[in-house]
C-alpha positions as CSV (number, residue, x, y, z in Angstrom):
1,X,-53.4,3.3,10.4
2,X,-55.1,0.8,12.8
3,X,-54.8,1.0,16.8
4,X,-51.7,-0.5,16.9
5,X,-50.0,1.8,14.5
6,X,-51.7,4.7,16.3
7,X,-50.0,3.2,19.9
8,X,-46.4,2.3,18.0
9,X,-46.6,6.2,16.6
10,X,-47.2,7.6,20.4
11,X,-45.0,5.8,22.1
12,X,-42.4,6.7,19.3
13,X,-43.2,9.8,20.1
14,X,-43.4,9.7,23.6
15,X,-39.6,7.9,24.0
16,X,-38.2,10.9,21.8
17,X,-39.4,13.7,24.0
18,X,-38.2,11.5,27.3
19,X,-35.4,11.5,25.5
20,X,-34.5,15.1,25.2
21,X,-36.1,15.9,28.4
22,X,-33.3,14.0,30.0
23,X,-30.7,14.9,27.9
24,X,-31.4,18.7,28.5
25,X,-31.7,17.7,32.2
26,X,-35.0,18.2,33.1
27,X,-35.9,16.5,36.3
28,X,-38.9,14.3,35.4
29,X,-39.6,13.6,39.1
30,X,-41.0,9.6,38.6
31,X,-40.8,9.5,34.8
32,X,-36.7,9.9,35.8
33,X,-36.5,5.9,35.4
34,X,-38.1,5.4,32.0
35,X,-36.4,8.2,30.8
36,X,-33.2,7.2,32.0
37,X,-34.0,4.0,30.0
38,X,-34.2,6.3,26.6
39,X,-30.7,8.0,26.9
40,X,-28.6,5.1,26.3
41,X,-30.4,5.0,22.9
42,X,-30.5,8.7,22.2
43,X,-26.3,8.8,23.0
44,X,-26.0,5.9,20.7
45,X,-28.5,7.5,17.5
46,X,-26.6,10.7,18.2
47,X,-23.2,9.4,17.5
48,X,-24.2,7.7,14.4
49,X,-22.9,8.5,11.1
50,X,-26.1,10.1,9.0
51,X,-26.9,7.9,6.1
52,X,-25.4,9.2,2.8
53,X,-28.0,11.2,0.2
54,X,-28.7,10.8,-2.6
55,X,-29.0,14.0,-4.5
56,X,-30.4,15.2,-7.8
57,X,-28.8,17.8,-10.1
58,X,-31.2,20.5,-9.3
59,X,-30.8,19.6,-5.6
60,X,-27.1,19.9,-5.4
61,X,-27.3,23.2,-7.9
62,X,-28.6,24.9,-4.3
63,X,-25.5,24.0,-2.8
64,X,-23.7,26.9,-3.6
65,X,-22.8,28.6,-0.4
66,X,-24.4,31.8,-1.4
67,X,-27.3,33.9,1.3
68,X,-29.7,31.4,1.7
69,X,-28.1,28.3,0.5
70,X,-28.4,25.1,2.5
71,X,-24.6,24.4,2.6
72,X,-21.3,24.3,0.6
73,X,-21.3,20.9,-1.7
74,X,-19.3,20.1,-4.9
75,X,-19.7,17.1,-6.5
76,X,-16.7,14.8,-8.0
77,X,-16.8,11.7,-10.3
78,X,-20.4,11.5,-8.5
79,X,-19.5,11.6,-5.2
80,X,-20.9,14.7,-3.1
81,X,-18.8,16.5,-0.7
82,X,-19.2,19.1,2.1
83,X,-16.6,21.5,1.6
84,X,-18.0,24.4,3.8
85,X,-14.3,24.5,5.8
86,X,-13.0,25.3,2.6
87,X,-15.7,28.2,2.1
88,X,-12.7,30.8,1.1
89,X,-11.7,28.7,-1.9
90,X,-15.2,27.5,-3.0
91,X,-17.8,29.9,-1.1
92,X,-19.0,32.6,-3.3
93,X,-15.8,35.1,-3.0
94,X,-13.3,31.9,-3.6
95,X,-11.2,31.2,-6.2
96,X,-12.7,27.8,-7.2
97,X,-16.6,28.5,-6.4
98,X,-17.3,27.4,-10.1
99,X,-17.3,23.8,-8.8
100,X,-19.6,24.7,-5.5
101,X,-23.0,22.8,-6.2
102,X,-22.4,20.9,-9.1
103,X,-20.0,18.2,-10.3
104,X,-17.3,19.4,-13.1
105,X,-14.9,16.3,-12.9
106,X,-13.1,17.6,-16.5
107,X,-12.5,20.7,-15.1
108,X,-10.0,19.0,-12.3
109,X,-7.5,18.6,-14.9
110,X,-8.3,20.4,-17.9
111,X,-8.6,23.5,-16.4
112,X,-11.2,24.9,-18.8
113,X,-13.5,26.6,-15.9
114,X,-16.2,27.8,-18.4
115,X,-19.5,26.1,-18.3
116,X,-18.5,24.1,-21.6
117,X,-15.4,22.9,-19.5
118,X,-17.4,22.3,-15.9
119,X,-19.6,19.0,-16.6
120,X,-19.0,15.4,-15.3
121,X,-18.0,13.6,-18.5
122,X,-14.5,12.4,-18.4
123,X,-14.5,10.7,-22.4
124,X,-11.3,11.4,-24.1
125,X,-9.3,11.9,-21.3
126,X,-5.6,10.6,-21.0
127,X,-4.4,8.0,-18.6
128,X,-2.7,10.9,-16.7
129,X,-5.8,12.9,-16.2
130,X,-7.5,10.3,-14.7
131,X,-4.8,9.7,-12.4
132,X,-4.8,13.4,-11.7
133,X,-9.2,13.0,-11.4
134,X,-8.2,9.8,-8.5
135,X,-5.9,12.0,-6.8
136,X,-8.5,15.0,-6.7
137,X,-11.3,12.3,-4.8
138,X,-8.4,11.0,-2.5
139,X,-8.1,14.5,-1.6
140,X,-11.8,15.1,-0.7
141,X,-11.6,11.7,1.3
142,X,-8.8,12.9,3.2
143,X,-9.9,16.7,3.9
144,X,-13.4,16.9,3.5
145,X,-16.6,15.2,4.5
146,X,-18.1,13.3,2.0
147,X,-22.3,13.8,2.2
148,X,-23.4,11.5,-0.6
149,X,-24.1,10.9,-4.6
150,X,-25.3,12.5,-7.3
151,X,-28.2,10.6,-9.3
152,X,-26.5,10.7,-13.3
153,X,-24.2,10.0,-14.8
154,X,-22.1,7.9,-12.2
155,X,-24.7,6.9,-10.0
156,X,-28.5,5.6,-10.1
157,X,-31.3,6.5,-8.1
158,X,-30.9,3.6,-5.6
159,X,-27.1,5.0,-5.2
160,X,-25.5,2.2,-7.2
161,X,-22.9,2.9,-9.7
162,X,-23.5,2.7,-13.4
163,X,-21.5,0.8,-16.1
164,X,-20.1,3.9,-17.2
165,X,-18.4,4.7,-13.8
166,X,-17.1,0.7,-13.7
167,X,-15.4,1.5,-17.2
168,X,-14.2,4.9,-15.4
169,X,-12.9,3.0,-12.8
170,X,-11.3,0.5,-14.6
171,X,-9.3,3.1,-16.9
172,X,-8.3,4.6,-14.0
173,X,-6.7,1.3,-12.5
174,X,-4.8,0.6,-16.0
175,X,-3.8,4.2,-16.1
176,X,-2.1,3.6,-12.4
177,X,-0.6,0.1,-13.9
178,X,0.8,1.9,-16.7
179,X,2.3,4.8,-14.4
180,X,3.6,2.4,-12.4
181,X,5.4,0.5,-15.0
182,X,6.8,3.3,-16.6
183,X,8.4,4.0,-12.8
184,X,10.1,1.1,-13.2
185,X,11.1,1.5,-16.7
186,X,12.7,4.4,-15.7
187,X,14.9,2.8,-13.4
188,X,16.4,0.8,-16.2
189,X,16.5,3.6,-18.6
190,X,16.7,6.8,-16.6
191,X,15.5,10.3,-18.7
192,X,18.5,12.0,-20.1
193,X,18.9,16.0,-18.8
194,X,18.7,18.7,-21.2
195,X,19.9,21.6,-22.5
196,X,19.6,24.2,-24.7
197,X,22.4,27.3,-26.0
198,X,22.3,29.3,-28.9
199,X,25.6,28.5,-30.1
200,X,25.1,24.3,-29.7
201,X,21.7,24.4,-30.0
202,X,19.6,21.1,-28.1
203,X,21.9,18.9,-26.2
204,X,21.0,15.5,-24.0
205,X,23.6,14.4,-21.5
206,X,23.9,11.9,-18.7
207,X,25.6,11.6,-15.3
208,X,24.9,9.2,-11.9
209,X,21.7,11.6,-11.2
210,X,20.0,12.2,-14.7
211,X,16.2,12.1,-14.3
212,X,16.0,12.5,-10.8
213,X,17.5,8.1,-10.9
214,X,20.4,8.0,-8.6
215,X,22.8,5.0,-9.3
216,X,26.2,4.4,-9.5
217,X,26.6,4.3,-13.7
218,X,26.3,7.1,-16.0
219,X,25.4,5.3,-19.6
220,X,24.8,7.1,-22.4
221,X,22.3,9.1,-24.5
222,X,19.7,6.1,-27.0
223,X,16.5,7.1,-28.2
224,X,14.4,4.7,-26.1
225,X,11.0,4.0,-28.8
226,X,8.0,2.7,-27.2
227,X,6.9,-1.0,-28.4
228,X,5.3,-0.6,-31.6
229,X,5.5,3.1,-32.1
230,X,7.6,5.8,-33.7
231,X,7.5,8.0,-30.6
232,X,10.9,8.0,-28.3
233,X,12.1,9.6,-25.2
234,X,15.8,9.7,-24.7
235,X,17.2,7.3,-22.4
236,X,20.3,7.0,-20.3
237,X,21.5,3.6,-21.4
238,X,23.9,1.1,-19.1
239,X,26.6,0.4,-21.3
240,X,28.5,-1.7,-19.1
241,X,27.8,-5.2,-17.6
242,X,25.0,-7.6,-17.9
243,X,21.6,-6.7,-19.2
244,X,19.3,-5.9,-16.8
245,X,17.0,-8.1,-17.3
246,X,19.7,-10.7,-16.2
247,X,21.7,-9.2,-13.7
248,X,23.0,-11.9,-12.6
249,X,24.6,-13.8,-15.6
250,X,28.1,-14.8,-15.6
251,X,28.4,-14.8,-19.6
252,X,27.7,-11.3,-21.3
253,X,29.1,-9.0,-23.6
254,X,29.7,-6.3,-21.2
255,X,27.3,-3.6,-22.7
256,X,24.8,-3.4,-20.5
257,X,21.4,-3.1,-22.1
258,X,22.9,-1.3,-25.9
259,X,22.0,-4.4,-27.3
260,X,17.9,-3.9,-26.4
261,X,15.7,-3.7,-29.5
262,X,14.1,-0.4,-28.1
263,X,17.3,1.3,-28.2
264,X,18.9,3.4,-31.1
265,X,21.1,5.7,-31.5
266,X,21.1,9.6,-32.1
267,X,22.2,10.2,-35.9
268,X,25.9,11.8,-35.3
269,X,26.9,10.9,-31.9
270,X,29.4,8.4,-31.3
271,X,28.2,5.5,-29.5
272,X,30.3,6.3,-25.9
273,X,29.4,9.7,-26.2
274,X,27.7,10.6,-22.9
275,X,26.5,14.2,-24.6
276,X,25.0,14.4,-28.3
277,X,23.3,16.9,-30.0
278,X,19.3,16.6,-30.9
């Protein structure tokens, strides 16, 4: 190591144990003014955030809560969080301790707890699980500390992120575009209510509060087809007034937004019908 290191080590040393002395409140006698000089430091080192870890799979499998255990972790999308304050839901005797010390992103939202079900790849998944995977790590954030990564699938051994989670996290952002959007669609075609008898079988109606939309029209039933595909939701449909993607024209044929190439109608039901049969 050399003289120098040898010196830098001891006086390393030497600062850190002034340092506790004082902050324990020994009285140091003449040492009081160097050792004063440390706590500044030591108040400052103390109140700083530990640097995240890095962990590996094995490490965080200790994680588990159980006698003996370092701590309380689950893992999420690759992030690592401490959930110990959470130790009756995911401590040994919880309800969720299947995700303690490990990282079973699919599990979130498909619910399949098994160890088949419990792993970190999210392939396959809809736009609304990831969503639903986002909202889970907003969570986390919000109530829990977050510790570090896990080195995998997500995550490299420097603590970057891999290409696989910048795909991840692109889906994710066009799954929340595409929520969003269909928000809005909604707007414009509110979801019809339901209902179902014995004696009239499936009905779809509308009125000013159908699919949670208030507004002050009721329109009427249209099967509302998504844009280049055979699959429909029913759709309360202005039929009154100016489209509504031109709200403000003067010149219209007062119907509303009947005349969109998404909408048809249900076989059998008159076209001002605000109830028809499905």
């Amino acid at each position: 190591m050399g003289l120098l290191g040898t010196s830098v080590s001891l006086l390393g040393v030497l600062l850190a144990v002034l340092g506790y002395l004082v902050w324990t409140g020994v009285d140091l006698g003449p040492l009081n003014p160097l050792a004063q000089m440390v706590k500044p430091y030591l108040e400052k080192v103390s109140t700083e955030e530990p640097p995240e870890r890095l962990f590996t799979t094995h490490q965080l499998s200790k994680y588990t809560g159980k006698s003996g255990s370092p701590g309380l972790y689950l893992g999420i999308l690759g992030k690592v969080f401490d959930v110990k304050k959470g130790k009756k839901h995911y401590g040994p005797k919880g309800g969720y301790s299947f995700f303690a010390g490990r990282d079973g992103t699919r599990a979130f939202v498909t619910g399949d707890f098994t160890e088949a079900g419990l792993v970190d790849n999210v392939d396959g998944l809809v736009p609304r699980d990831l969503i639903g995977i986002k909202e889970w790590i907003q969570m986390y954030e919000k109530e829990y500390k977050y510790v570090g990564k896990l080195i995998g699938r997500y995550y490299n051994d420097e603590g970057n992120p891999t290409k696989e989670l910048l795909d991840v996290e692109d889906k994710m952002k066009a799954a929340h575009s595409e929520k969003n959007a269909e928000e809005e669609l909604k707007k414009t075609f509110p979801p019809c209510n339901s209902m179902y008898t014995k004696e009239d079988g499936a009905k779809v109606f509308c009125s000013k509060k159908s699919g949670g939309i208030e507004r002050d029209w009721v329109g009427v039933p249209r099967k509302l087809y998504k844009p280049g595909s055979d699959r429909y939701r029913c759709a309360c449909v202005k039929n009154t007034g100016p489209p509504a993607g031109d709200p403000g024209a003067d010149q219209h044929k007062d119907r509303g937004d009947l005349d969109n190439p998404l909408v048809k109608e249900y076989d059998g039901c008159a076209s001002d019908d605000t109830v028809c049969r499905t």
